[in-house]
Each structure stands twice: as structure tokens, then as C-alpha cells.
N, C-alpha and C positions, 0 to 999 in steps of 0.2 A: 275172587275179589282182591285177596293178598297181592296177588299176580299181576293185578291192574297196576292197585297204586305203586309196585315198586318198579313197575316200565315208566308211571307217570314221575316217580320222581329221579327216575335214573335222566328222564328225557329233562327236566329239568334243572339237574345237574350238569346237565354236560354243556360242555363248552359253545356260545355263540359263533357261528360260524365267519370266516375273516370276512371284511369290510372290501369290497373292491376297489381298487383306486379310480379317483377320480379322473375323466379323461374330459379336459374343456375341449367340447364341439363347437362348432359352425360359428355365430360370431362370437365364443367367449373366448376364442385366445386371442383376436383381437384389443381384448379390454383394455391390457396392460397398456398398449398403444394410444389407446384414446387417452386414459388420465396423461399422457406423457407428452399427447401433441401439443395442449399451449406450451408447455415450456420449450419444445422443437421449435414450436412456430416463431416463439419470440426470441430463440437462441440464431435462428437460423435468419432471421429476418435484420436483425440487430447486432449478430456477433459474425456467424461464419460471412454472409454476402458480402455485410464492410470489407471481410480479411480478401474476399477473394477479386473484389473491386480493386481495392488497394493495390495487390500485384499485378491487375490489368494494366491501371493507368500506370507502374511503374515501367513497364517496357515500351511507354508509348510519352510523345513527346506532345503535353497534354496543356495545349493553353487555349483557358475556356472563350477568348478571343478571336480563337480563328477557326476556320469550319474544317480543317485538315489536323488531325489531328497522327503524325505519321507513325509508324510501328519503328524503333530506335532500338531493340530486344535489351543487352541489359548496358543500353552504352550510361545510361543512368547512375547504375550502378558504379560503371568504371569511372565516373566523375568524381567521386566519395574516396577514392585511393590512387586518383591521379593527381600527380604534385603538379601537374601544366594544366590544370582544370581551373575555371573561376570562382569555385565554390569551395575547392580543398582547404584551404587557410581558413575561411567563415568556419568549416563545416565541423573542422578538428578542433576549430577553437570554442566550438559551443559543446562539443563533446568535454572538451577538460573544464569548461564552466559548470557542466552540469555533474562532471566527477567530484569535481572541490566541494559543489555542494553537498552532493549527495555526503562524501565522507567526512565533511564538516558535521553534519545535520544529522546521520542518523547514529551514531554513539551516544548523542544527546538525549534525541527523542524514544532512544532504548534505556538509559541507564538513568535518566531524570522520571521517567513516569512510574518507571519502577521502586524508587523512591520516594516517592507520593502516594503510591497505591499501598506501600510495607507502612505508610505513617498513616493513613486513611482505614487500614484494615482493622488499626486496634482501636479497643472501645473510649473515648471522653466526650467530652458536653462540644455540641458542635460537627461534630463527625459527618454528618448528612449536609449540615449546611457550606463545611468547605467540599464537600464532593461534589456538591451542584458548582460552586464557585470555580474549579478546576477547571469544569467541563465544559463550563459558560459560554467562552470563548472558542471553543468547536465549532457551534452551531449557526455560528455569523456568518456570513459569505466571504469571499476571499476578494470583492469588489469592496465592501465594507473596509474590512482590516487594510489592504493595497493603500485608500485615501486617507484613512485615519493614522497611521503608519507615517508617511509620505510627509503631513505634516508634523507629526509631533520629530520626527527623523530632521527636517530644514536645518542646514547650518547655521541660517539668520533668524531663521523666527519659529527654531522650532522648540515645544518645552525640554525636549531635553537637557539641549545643550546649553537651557537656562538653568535648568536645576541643574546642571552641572556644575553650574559658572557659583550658584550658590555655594556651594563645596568645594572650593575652591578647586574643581578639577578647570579643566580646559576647554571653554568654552563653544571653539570654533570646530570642534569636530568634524572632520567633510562625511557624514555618515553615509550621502547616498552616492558622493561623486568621488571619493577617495577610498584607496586601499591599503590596506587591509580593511579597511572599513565597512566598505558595502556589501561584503561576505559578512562579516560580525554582522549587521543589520538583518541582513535576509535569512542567516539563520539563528539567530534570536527572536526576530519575530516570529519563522515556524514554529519554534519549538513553545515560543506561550501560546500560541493559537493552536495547537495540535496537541500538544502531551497529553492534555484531558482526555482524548481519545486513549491513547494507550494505557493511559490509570485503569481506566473502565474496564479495558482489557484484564489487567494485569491483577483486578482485585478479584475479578470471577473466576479467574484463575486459581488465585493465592483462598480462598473460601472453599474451594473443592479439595483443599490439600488436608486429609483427613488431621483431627488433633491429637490422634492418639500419638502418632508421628512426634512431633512434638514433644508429649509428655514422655515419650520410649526416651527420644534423647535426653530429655532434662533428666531422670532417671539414671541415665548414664554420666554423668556430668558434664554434656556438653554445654556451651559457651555460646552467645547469639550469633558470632562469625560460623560457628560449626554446624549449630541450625540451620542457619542460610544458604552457605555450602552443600552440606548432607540433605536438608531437608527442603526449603523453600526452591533453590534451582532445579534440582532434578525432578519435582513437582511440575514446576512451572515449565518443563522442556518443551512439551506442545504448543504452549498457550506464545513463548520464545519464536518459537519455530513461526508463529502465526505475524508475528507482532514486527519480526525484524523482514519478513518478504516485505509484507504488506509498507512498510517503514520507507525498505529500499526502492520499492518502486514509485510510491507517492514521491519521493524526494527526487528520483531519478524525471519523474514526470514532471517537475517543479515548470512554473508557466507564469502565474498570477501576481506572486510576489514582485518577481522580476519584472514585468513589464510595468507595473501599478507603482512597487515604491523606488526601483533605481532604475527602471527606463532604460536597463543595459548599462548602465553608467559605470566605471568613466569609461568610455568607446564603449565598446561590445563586450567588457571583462563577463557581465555577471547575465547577456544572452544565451538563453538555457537551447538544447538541444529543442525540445516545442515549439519553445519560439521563433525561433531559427527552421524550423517544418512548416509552420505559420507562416511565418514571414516569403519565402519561397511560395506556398499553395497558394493563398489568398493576395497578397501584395503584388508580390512578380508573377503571378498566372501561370505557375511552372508546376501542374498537377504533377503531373509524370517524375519531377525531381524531387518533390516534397515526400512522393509515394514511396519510392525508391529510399531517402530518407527514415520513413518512417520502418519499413521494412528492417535496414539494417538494425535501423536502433532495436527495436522489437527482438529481433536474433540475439542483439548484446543483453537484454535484461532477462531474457528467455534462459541465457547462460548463467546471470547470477540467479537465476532461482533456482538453477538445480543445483549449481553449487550451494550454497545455503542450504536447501533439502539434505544434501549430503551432509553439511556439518552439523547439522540437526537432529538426522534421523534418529527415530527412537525405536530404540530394541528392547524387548519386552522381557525381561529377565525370568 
């Protein structure tokens, strides 16, 4: 009987035997594929066919006008870097409109929301109701702000240049048809209709930046520039990384401002690269050139993001 229970509790002791691995049969290694195919279908539907449409009609001389529409391969392309082309002057000059903008507009809309997000982060009475106030103006449409803009911008009857007049500044401002000016307008206006976006960013950021951090440095004497420095930027490096693509391309993409509050004014200074892709696809029926267009520019901002990736990249110490 001894004999029994000490086989029965040796067998009890001893170790369960291993687990075999799992092998997904017949249709279960399918599966992962199913949860993945709406977003294929909608990637591939919505994102790659446009991309590969787009370079069709670039090699093709494409006006929705006439029933021949002939293969031209990339003489499109050679029109964008030939000085005897009809479009070279238009096409370069909307490129440097859309630079000035872009490096007007996005130091701003990085270094302004950041300081709105570091003043909105800390606790006083009101804190909630200026972070909706900020952001207000996000959520508008860019058809909205364009006409609203448009007028209060008039050099004859617009308010500004009344309250101006009241302060003794200078009343006749040409804001949308003079320069320097209708750069200062287009990105002034971005930057109050947009920065609220970047706050938002920049405070979900600044909230995950643990406060022990903080309290280490104050502990050590540091100072609120060396906080910021040592602690708040290198924090915020990802959230940086996110904030300044995202920044450049929105601004690079710039369309709505321009067309709505200075109409390209004075000539074609402040016609953006879109527009000018616009203007060629839909206006002059010149698929094939707008494509071709769009193509390059896409290569040019394809370049600054990976530059920017690069000056950004975060190495994990």
C-alpha cells in the first residue's frame, strides 16, 4: 500500500509534460489577412491607384477634350527643367512662392504653439476655457476663414486697416495686393487658424514628460531655461519630430489661403505650387502636365521628410 501512494505521489510530482506549439491550419493563417483587408482595400483604393494613375497620365498628353489622348513618355517632365518651355517661368515661380511660404510659416507655427502649449500646461483659473479658445479656430473651414479674412484684410473697407488708422498706424495698408505684405497676411492668418492644432499636439506631449524629471533638476539647481533645454525638449523630441513634418508639408501644400484671400496677388507672387497643378489639370485640360507636376513636387517634399527624419531621429540612450 506504502508502494502505491509513493508511485502516486511521485507521479504527481513530476513535471507536466511540454505544451506543443501551436500550428494555425487551413483557414487560420489566413486570419491576420482578413482583419487587414479593409484597410488594404481602402489604402489601395484611395492611396496607391491615385499614385499610380497619377504617373500614367504623366507620360501621356492628357486633355480631357479630346478623344486622343497620345503617349509623350516623360516629355512632361522635360517641360519643368526646360528654360524654352511655356510653363518653366510659371512653374519655378510657384515653387519659390510656395518656399517663401513654407519658410515664412513654419518657424512660427512650430515655435508659437509651443509657447502656448508651455503656458496652457500650467495649473490657473481659466486653463480649459483658453485651450478650447486656441483651438476654436482649427475647426473652421479654410472656405470660411479665405472670405472672413479677405474682408477684414481690404485696403478700403477692411477693419483692419481702420483700427489701424485709429492708432495712429497707417491706414492704406495694400495687405492683399502689395508686398511684403501679402506674405505677412497669408502667413498670419495660417498661423492663428492653425497653431491650436499644434498646442494640442505639443501639450500631450509635454503631460507625458514624467515630473520626477523636473523635480531631479530643481533639486539640482537648475533654472527654467535649463529645464527646458535638459528637460522639456528632449521630452518633446518625438512629439517635434511629429509636429514639424506634419507643419512642412501642410504649409508646402498651402492652396486655400491663396486662392480665397490674395487671388495670387499682386500677379502670380503668392500662386502656390497646388495652385498652379490646379490651374493646369482643371483650367487648361492639361492632365498629363499637372501629373507630371504633381509627381515632381511629391519627390521634392518626399526629400524633406527624410531629411527632417534625420535631424530628428531619436536614439534611445
Amino acid at each position: 500500500m506504502a508502494d502505491v501512494i509513493e508511485a502516486g505521489a511521485a507521479r504527481t510530482d513530476a513535471p507536466p509534460p511540454a505544451a506543443r506549439p501551436y500550428r494555425a491550419g487551413g483557414s487560420g493563417r489566413f486570419t491576420p489577412y482578413l482583419f487587414l483587408a479593409p484597410y488594404l482595400l481602402v489604402f489601395g483604393v484611395f492611396g496607391l491607384l491615385p499614385i499610380v494613375l497619377g504617373i500614367w497620365l504623366s507620360l501621356h498628353q492628357w486633355d480631357f477634350q479630346l478623344p486622343n489622348r497620345p503617349f509623350v513618355g516623360l516629355a512632361n517632365y522635360a517641360e519643368l527643367f526646360s528654360s524654352d518651355s511655356a510653363i518653366y517661368s510659371d512653374w519655378w515661380q510657384a515653387v519659390r512662392a510656395t518656399a517663401i511660404f513654407t519658410v515664412a510659416s513654419v518657424p512660427l507655427l512650430v515655435t508659437v504653439p509651443l509657447g502656448l502649449a508651455l503656458l496652457l500646461n500650467k495649473a490657473f483659473p481659466g486653463r480649459t476655457f483658453f485651450r478650447a479658445v486656441y483651438f476654436a479656430p482649427y475647426v473652421v473651414g479654410v472656405a470660411v476663414i479665405g472670405v472672413l479674412w479677405r474682408f477684414l484684410l481690404d485696403a478700403n473697407l477692411g477693419l483692419v486697416n481702420r483700427v489701424a488708422g485709429v492708432f495712429g498706424l497707417p491706414a492704406d495698408t495694400p495687405w492683399l495686393t502689395g508686398m511684403p505684405w501679402a506674405w505677412i497676411s497669408l502667413v498670419g492668418v495660417t498661423v492663428w487658424w492653425t497653431c491650436g492644432f499644434n498646442a494640442v499636439i505639443y501639450l500631450a506631449g509635454l503631460q507625458d514628460i514624467p515630473p520626477e524629471l523636473y523635480e531631479a533638476a530643481t533639486m539640482d539647481g537648475a533654472g527654467t531655461w535649463d529645464k527646458f533645454r535638459n528637460v522639456t525638449l528632449p521630452g518633446l523630441r518625438p512629439v517635434l519630430l511629429f509636429v514639424v513634418t506634419t507643419t512642412v508639408l501642410a504649409s508646402a501644400n498651402m492652396f486655400g489661403q491663396s486662392f480665397l484671400i490674395t487671388q495670387g496677388a499682386p500677379g502670380t507672387e503668392t500662386r502656390t505650387v497646388v495652385w498652379y497643378i490646379v490651374q493646369e489639370g482643371l483650367r487648361d485640360n492639361d492632365a498629363g502636365r499637372a501629373a507630371a507636376m504633381s509627381v515632381v513636387f511629391a519627390l521634392l517634399l518626399a526629400l524633406v521628410s527624410v531629411a527632417n527624419f534625420r535631424l530628428f531621429r531619436y536614439r534611445e540612450d
